[in-house]
DRENDRENTI-601757 format. One record per residue (C-alpha): z, y, x. Coordinates in steps of 0.001 Angstrom, whole numbers, padded with zeros to 6 digits, always signed. Layout:
<rs>
ZYX...
</rs>
This chain:
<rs>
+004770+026294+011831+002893+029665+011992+003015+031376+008301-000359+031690+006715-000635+034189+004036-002236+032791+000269-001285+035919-001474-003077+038751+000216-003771+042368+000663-000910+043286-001867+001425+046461-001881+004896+046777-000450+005825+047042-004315+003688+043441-005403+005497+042017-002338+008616+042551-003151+008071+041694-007338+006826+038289-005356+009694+037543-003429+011734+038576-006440+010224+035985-008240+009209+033333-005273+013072+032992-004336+014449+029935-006115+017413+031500-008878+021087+030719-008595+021120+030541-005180+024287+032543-005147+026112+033332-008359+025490+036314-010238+027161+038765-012233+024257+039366-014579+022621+036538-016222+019409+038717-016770+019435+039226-012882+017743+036599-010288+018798+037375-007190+022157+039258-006880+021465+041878-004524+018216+044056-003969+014969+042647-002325+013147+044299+000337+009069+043793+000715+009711+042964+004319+012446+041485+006708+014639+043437+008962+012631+044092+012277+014543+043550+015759+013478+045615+019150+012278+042820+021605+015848+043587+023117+017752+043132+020219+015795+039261+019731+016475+038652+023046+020060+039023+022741+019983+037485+019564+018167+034427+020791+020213+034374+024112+023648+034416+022305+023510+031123+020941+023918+029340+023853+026864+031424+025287+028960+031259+021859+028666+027191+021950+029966+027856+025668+033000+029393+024228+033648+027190+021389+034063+024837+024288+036356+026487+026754+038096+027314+023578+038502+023888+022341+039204+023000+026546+042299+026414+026478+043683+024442+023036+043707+021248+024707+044751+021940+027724+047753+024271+025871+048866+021264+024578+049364+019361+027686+051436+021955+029339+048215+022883+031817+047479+026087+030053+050065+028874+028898+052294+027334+026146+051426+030564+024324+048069+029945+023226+048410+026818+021637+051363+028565+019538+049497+031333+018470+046625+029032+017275+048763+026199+015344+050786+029595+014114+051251+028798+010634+049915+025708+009605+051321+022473+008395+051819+019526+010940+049205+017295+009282+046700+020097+010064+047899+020851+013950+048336+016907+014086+044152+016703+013220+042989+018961+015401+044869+016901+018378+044013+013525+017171+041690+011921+020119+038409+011363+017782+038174+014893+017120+040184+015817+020322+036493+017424+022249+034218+017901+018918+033136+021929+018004+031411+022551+015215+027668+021920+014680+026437+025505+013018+027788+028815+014765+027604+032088+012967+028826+035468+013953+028805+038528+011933+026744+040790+014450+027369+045091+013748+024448+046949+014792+025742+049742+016806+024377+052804+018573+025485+050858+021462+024289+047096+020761+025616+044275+018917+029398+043880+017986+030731+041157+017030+033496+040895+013869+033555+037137+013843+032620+033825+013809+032145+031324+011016+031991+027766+011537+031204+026653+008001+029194+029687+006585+027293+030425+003330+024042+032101+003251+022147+029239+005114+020154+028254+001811+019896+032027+000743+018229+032579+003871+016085+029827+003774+014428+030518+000777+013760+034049+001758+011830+032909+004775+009831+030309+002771+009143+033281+000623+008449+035877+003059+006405+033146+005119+004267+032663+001515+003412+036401+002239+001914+035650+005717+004931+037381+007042+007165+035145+009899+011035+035116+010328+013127+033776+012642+013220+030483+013105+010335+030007+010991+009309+028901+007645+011337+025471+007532+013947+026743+010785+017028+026053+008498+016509+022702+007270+015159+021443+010593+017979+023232+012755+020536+021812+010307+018466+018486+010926+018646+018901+014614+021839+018995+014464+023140+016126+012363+021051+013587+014574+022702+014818+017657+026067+014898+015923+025282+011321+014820+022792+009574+017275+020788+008724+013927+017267+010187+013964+017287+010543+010194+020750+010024+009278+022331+009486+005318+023860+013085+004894+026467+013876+002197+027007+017865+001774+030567+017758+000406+030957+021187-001468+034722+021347-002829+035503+022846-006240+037142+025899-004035+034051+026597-002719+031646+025694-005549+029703+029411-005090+027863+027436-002732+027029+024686-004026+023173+025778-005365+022318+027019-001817+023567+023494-000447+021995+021815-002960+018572+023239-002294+019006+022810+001428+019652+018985+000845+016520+019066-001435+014406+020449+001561+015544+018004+003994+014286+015132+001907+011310+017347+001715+011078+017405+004714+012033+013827+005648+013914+015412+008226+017381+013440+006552+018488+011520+003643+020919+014319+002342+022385+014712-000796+025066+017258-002539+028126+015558-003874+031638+016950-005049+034600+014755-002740+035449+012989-005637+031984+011523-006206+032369+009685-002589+033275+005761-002481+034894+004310+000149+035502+001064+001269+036251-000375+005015+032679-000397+006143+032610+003461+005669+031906+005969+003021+029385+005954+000402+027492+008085-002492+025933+006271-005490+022739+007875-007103+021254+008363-010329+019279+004603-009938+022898+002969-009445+021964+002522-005872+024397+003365-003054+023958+005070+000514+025973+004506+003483+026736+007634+005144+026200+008899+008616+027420+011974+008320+029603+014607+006031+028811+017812+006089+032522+019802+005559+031855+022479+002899+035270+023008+002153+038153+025173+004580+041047+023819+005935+043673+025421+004355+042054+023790+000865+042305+020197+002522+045468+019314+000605+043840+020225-002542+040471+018327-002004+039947+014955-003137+039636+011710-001609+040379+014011+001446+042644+011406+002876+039469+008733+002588+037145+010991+004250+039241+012178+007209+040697+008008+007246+036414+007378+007639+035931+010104+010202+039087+009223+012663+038185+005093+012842+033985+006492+013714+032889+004899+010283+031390+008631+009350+030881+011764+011193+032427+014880+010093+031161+018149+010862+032493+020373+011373+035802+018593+012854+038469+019134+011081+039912+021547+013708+041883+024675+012327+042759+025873+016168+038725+026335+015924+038882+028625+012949+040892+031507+013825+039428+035181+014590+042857+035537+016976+040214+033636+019738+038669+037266+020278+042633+038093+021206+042661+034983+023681+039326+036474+025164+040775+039805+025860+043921+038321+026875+044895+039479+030709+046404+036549+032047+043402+034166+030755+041059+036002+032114+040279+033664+035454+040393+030427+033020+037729+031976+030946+035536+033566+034030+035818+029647+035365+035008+028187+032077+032223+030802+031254+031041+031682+034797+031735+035789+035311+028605+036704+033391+028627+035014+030476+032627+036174+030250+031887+039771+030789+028758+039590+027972+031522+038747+025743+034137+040715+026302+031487+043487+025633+030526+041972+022303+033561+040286+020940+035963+043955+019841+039526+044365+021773+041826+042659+019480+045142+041758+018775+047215+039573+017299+049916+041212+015466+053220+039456+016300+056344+040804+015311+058698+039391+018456+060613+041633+020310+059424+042178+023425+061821+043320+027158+061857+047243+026812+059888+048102+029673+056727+045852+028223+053764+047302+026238+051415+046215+024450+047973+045997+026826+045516+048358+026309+047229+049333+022718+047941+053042+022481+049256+055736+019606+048722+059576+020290+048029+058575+023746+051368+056693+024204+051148+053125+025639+052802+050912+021893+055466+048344+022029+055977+047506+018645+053022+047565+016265+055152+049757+013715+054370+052758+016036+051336+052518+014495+051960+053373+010978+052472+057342+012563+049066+057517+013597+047101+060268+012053+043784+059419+010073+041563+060002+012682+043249+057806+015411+043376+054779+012765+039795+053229+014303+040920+049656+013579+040798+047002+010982+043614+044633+009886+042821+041201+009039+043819+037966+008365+043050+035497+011332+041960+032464+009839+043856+029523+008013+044244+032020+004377+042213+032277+001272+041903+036070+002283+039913+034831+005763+036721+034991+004202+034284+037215+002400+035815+040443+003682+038546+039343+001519+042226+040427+003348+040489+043461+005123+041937+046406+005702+040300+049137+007340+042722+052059+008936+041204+054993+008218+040666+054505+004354+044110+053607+003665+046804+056563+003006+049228+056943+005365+051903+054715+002977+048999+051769+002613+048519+051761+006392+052204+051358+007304+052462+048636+004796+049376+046647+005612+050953+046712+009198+054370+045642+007868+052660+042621+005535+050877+041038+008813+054555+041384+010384+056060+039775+008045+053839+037512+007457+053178+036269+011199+055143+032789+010942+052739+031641+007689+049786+033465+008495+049029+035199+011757+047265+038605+011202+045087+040320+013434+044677+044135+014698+040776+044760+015768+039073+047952+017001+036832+049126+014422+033268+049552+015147+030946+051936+012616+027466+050718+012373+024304+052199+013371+022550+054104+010904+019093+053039+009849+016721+053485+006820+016062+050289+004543+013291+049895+001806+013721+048056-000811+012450+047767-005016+013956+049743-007277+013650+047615-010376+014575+049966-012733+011796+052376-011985+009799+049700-010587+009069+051450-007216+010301+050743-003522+012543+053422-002708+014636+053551+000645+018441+055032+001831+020683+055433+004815+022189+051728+005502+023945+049754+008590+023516+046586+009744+025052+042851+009991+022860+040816+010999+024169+036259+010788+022066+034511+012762+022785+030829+012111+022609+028728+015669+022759+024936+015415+024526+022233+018064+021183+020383+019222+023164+018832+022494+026005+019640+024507+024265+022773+025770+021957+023421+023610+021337+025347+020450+018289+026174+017834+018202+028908+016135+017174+028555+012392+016980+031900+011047+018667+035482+010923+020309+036578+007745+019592+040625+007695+022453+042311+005188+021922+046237+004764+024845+048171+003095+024537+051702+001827+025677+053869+005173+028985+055373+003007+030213+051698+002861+032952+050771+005553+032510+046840+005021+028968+045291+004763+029087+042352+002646+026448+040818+000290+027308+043921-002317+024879+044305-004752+023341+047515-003673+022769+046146-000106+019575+044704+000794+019436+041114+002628+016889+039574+003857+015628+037745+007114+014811+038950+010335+011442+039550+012427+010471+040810+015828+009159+044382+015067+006062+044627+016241+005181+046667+019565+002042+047827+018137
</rs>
C-alpha cells in the first residue's frame, strides 16, 4: 500500500523528532532508561542507486537457491554421494542429538523461512559477511517503515512488508491461509522479545495470522499437538512455531523435547528447522571450495554460482590437521608465500592482516559481532593467539578465516538530540534485507534494515552512534 503523508511540509529536524517519537519504545533494549530508541534516528531512510535495489531485490531468490544446494551438499555428504568432508566440517562440533536432527527425514529437505545477509557496501558492490536464519531487527524495522511511511516517505517492502512477508511465509510453510502462530522467544534470547511481540501484534492487526509471543515453557502439549492458553482461559492449537531461540541453547530451552517431539510426528511446523548444518558461516568456505565447484555450478546453474562467489568473501575454515608437505592451502598466502599451516600467519605484518577471524556458527560468540576478530587491529601477540584459539578450538567449535572487506564511505544525517539539530558524518554501510520463503522458488522481500557506523569503526553493528533505519530507492530526479 502506497504511503500517504498526514503530517506534512515539515523540516528534516520535525521529521526526525517524529520518528523519534512515532517508533513504538523498547523495541530493543536500552542502556538509558531516559532514551527511546537506542541508536540515532535519521529524518530519512538510506537511499539505494536503481542498481544497488536491483541487486538487492534480485538476491533473494539466488540465496534460497543456495540454502538448497546447501541443504542437497549436507544430504548428499551423508550418503556417501558427496565428499565425506563436508558433512564433517558442518556437524564439526556439535552433540549427536543436534547432527541426529538435522538428518531426521521430517526435517531432512526443510531451509529456513526468513533469509538475512549482512550486505557491506563497498566501492566495488555488495559483500556479503553472512547469513542469519533467525535474525533480530525484523520488528525494529518494521516500525521504522510504519513511521517513515506516516511521513509520506516509502521503504522497501512497504508500510506493512514485514508482517505480511513473515505472513507469506508461515502459510506456505504450513498450507494454512491464516495459520495459529506461536513466536517462541527463549530466555537466552529475551532482547528480542518486544520486537517479536509487536510483530505478532501486527499480524492480528492485520488478520494476516493468529500469532502470539510465548516463552517455551508457556506451551502445552498433548498428542493432538501443541497449544498456548490466553488471558480468557481459552486455548489455540498451533500451526506453526516460530524458532526464536539458537541451536546451541536447545538443551537449555524448555519443553524443547515437546516441541521438537510435535514438529518430527507433523503435529506443528517448526521454522526454522532445527538444522545446525544450516547455520554455519563455514558454507561461504564450501562455496569457494575447488573441488565443489561443478556440484555447485550444477546446483546453481554457472551464473547464479559465479554472482556468489563474487559476493560471498574467500573464506576459510581454520582446521588445524596436518596436511602432506607438498599441499597448500588454496588461494591462502603470507608475504607472497603460498601457507600450509595457518600459524604462518601470525608473522604477517599489520598491513597484510586484511582478514577477520570468527566463529562459524554453533557458539554463543556467533552472533552480534560477538567472537570477531579483525587482523589488523590486533597486536602482533593478539593476532597469533586469536589464530591459535580457533586451532585449538576446531574439534568444539570450528572457526573461520575471512577476507576482510572495508566499507564504502558515505555521509549520513541524522538528529543530534543534544543540540537539537540534524547534523551529518563520514559512515559505511550494512545494509539486512530480510527475504521471506513464499514457495519453493520464491521469495518476498519485506523490508531493508539500513545500519550506518561512524567510518573509524571496523565492525558495523547497531552501536549507538550509528544510524539505522530502512531503505528507499533514491530518486533519479
Amino acid at each position: 500500500m502506497p504511503c500517504t503523508a498526514t503530517i506534512p511540509n515539515l523540516t528534516a529536524r520535525e521529521q526526525a523528532h517524529h520518528l523519534y517519537e512515532a517508533i513504538p519504545p523498547g523495541l530493543f533494549r536500552v542502556t538509558d532508561e531516559n532514551e527511546r530508541i537506542a541508536w540515532r534516528v535519521s529524518p530519512e531512510p538510506f537511499a539505494l542507486s536503481s542498481e544497488q535495489a536491483r541487486e538487492v531485490e534480485r538476491l533473494g531468490t539466488e540465496l534460497l537457491a543456495f540454502y538448497r544446494a546447501l541443504n542437497n551438499l549436507y544430504n548428499r555428504s551423508v550418503r556417501g554421494t558427496a565428499p565425506a568432508f563436508v558433512a564433517e566440517y558442518l556437524d564439526c562440533g556439535k552433540p549427536q542429538q543436534i547432527v541426529k536432527l538435522a538428518r531426521q527425514n521430517r526435517f531432512k529437505q526443510e531451509v529456513p523461512g526468513v533469509i538475512r545477509p549482512d550486505l557491506i557496501l563497498t566501492d566495488d558492490g555488495f559483500v556479503a559477511t553472512e547469513l542469519d536464519s533467525i535474525p533480530g531487527g525484523m520488528g525494529f524495522v518494521g516500525a521504522m517503515t510504519h513511521a517513515y511511511c506516516s511521513l509520506g516517505i516509502e521503504s522497501f517492502g512497504g508500510d506493512d512488508g514485514i508482517p505480511k512477508g513473515f505472513a507469506a511465509m508461515l502459510a506456505h510453510a504450513t498450507g494454512v491461509e491464516r495459520p495459529t502462530v506461536g513466536i517462541v522467544v527463549s530466555d537466552e534470547s529475551a532482547d528480542y522479545r518486544n520486537e517479536m511481540d509487536w510483530l505478532a501484534a501486527e499480524l492480528r492487526r492485520l488478520d494476516l495470522a493468529d500469532a502470539w509471543l510465548r516463552k517455551p515453557q508457556e506451551l502445552t502439549f498433548t498428542e493432538d499437538g501443541l497449544f498456548i492458553r490466553h488471558d480468557d482461559g481459552r486455548e489455540s492449537r498451533l500451526d506453526a512455531i516460530y524458532r526464536n531461540f539458537e541451536l546451541f541453547d536447545l538443551f537449555n530451552v524448555p519443553k524443547q523435547e515437546l516441541m521438537l517431539y510435535a514438529a518430527r510426528h507433523n503435529r506443528v511446523k517448526m521454522t526454522p528447522p532445527p538444522k545446525a548444518s544450516l547455520e554455519e558461516k563455514l558454507a561461504f568456505a564450501l562455496l569457494h571450495h575447488h573441488a565443489l565447484a561443478p556440484f555447485w555450478r550444477s546446483e546453481l546453474g554457472a551464473q547464479t554460482f559465479d554472482g556468489l562467489v563474487r559476493l560471498f568473501p574467500k573464506t576459510w575454515v581454520i582446521d588445524p590437521r596436518r596436511m602432506p608437505p607438498q599441499a597448500v592451502i588454496e588461494e591462502l598466502y603470507a608475504s607472497g608465500s603460498p601457507v600450509s599451516d595457518f600459524r604462518q600467519l601470525g608473522s604477517l605484518p599489520k598491513s597484510e592482516r586484511t582478514y577477520v577471524i570468527k566463529p562459524s556458527g554453533f557458539s554463543a560468540l556467533a552472533w552480534g559481532s560477538r567472537g570477531v576478530k579483525v587482523g589488523d587491529d590486533l597486536t602482533r601477540e593478539g593476532w597469533q593467539g586469536a589464530i591459535d584459539a580457533a586451532l585449538e578450538s576446531f574439534e568444539r567449535n570450528p572457526w573461520v578465516l575471512q577476507r576482510f572487506h572495508k566499507g564504502k564511505r558515505v555521509r549520513q544525517r541524522y538528529l543530534d538530540r543534544e543540540r537539537d539539530e540534524i547534523r551529518e558524518y563520514d559512515g559505511r554501510v550494512r545494509l539486512c534485507p530480510y527475504y521471506f520463503v513464499t514457495g519453493e522458488e520464491s521469495v518476498a522481500l519485506g523490508g531493508v534494515l539500513a545500519t550506518i557506523a561512524p567510518a573509524d569503526k571496523r565492525l558495523i553493528h547497531g552501536m549507538t552512534d550509528a544510524v539505522m533505519t530502512s531503505s528507499v530507492l533514491r530518486d533519479s530526479g
